[in-house]
C-alpha positions as a Markdown table, in Angstrom:
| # | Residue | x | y | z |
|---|---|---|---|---|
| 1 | Unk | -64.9 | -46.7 | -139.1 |
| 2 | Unk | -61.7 | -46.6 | -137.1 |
| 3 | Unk | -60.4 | -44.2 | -134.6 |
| 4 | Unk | -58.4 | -41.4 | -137.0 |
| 5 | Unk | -54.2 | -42.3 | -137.4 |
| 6 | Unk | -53.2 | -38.7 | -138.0 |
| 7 | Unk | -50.0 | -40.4 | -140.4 |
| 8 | Unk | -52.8 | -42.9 | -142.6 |
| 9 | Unk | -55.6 | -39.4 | -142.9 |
| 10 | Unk | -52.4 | -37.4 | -143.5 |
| 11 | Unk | -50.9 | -39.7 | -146.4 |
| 12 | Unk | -54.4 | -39.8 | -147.8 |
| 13 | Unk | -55.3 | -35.8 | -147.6 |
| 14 | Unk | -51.0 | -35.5 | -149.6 |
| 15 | Unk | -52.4 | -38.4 | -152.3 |
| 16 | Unk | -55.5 | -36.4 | -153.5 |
| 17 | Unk | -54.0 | -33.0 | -153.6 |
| 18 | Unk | -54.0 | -31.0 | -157.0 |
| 19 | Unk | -56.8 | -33.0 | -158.5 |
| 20 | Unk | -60.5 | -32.5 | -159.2 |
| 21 | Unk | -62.8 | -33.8 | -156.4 |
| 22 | Unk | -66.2 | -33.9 | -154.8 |
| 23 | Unk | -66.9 | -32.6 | -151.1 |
| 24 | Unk | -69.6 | -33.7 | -148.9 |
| 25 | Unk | -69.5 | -31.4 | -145.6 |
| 26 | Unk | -71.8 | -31.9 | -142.9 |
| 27 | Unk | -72.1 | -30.5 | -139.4 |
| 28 | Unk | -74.8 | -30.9 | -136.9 |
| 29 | Unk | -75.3 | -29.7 | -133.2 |
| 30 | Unk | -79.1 | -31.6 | -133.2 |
| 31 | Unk | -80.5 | -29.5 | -135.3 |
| 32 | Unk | -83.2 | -32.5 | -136.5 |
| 33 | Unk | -83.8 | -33.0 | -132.9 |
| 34 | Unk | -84.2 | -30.1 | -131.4 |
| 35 | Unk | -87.7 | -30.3 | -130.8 |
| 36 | Unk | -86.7 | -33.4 | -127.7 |
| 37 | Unk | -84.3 | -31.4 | -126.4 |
| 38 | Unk | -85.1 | -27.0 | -125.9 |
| 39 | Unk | -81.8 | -26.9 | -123.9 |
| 40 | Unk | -79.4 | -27.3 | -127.3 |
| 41 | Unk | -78.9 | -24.9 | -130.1 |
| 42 | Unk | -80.2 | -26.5 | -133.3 |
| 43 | Unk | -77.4 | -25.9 | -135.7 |
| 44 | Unk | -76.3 | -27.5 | -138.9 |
| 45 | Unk | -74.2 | -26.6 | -142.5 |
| 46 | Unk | -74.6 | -29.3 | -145.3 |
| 47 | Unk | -72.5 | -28.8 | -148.9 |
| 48 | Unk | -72.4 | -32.2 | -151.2 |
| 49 | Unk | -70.8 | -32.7 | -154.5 |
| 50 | Unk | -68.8 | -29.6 | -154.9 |
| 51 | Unk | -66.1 | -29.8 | -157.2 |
| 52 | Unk | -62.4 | -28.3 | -155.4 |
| 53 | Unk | -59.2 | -28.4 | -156.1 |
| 54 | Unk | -56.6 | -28.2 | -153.0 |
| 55 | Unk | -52.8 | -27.3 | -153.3 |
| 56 | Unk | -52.1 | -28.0 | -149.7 |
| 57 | Unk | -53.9 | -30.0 | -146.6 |
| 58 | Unk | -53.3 | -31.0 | -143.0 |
| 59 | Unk | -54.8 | -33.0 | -140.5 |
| 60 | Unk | -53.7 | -31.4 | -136.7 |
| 61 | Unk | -54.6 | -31.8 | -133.0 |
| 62 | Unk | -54.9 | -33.9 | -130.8 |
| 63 | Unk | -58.1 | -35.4 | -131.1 |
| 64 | Unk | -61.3 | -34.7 | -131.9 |
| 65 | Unk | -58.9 | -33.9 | -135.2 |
| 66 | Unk | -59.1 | -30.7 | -137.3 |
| 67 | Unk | -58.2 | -30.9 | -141.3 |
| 68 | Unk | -57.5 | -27.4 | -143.4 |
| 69 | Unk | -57.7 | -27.6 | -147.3 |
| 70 | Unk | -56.0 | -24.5 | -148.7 |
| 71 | Unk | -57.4 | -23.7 | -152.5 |
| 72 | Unk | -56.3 | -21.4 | -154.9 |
| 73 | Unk | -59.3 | -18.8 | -153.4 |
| 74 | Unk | -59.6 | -19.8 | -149.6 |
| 75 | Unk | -59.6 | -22.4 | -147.0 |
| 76 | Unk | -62.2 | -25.4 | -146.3 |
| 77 | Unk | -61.8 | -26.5 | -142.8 |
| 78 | Unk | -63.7 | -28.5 | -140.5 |
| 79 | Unk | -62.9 | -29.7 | -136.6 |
| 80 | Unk | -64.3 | -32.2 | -134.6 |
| 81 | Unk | -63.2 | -35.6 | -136.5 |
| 82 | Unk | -62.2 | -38.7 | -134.4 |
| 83 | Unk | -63.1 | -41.6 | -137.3 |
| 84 | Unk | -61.8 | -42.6 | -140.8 |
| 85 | Unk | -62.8 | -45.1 | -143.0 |
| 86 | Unk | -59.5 | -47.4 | -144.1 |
| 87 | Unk | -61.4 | -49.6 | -146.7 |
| 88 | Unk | -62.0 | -47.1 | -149.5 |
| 89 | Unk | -58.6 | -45.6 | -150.9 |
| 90 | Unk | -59.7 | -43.6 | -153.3 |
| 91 | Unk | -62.1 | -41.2 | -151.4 |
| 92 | Unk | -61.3 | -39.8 | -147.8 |
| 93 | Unk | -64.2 | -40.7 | -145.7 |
| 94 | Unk | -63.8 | -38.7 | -142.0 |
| 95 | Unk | -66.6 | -38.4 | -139.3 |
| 96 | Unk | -66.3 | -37.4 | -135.7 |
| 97 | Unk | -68.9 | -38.8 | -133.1 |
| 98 | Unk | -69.6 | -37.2 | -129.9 |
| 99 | Unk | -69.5 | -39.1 | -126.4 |
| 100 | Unk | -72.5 | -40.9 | -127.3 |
| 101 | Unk | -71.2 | -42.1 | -130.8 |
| 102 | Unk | -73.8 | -39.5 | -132.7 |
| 103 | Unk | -72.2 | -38.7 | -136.3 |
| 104 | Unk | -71.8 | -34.0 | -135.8 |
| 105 | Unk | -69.4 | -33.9 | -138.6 |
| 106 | Unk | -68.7 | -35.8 | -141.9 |
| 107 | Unk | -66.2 | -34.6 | -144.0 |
| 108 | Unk | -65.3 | -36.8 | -147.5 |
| 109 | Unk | -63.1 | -36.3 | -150.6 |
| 110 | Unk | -63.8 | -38.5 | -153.9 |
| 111 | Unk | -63.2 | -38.1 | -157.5 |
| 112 | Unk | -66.3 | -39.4 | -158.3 |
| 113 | Unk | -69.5 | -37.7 | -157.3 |
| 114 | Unk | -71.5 | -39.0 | -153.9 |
């Protein structure tokens, strides 16, 4: 994965707009590890192969990176990126890694089921 290029995730997020995907959404605070470490809240959401449709999506910040999906009912959004993956152009493949390259969130777009 490389560092996120907020014009190559925004061209990608425009090119699969108004079609039928698949979501994977992931976010994690430790959750799985609480048990070494009292001190942090365990905290996770998980959602995978969801079909949505989007009409509109940006990618904004200035890093860790933030990308809203607007659909005909409500909003998906989801903060905390820093990473995309450049060698599969038909599915959007974003994490973001915390200082000690940890995956927290995962967010990723594909036609075809994951």
């Amino acid at each position: 994965m490389l560092p996120i290029s907020t014009q190559i995730v925004q061209q990608r997020i425009d090119s699969l707009k108004d079609q039928d995907l698949y979501i994977h959404l992931e976010l994690t605070t430790g959750a799985y590890a609480a048990h070494f470490d009292s001190s942090k809240h365990p905290a996770s959401t998980f959602i995978t192969n969801t079909r949505i449709r989007y009409s509109l999506g940006s990618i904004s910040g200035q890093g860790p990176y933030r990308v809203g999906l607007k659909m005909e009912h409500g909003w998906i959004y989801s903060e905390g990126l820093t990473h995309y993956e450049e060698s599969d152009d038909r599915r959007l493949l974003l994490a973001g890694h915390d200082s000690q390259g940890k995956l927290v969130v995962s967010l990723q777009l594909s036609p075809e089921p994951f």
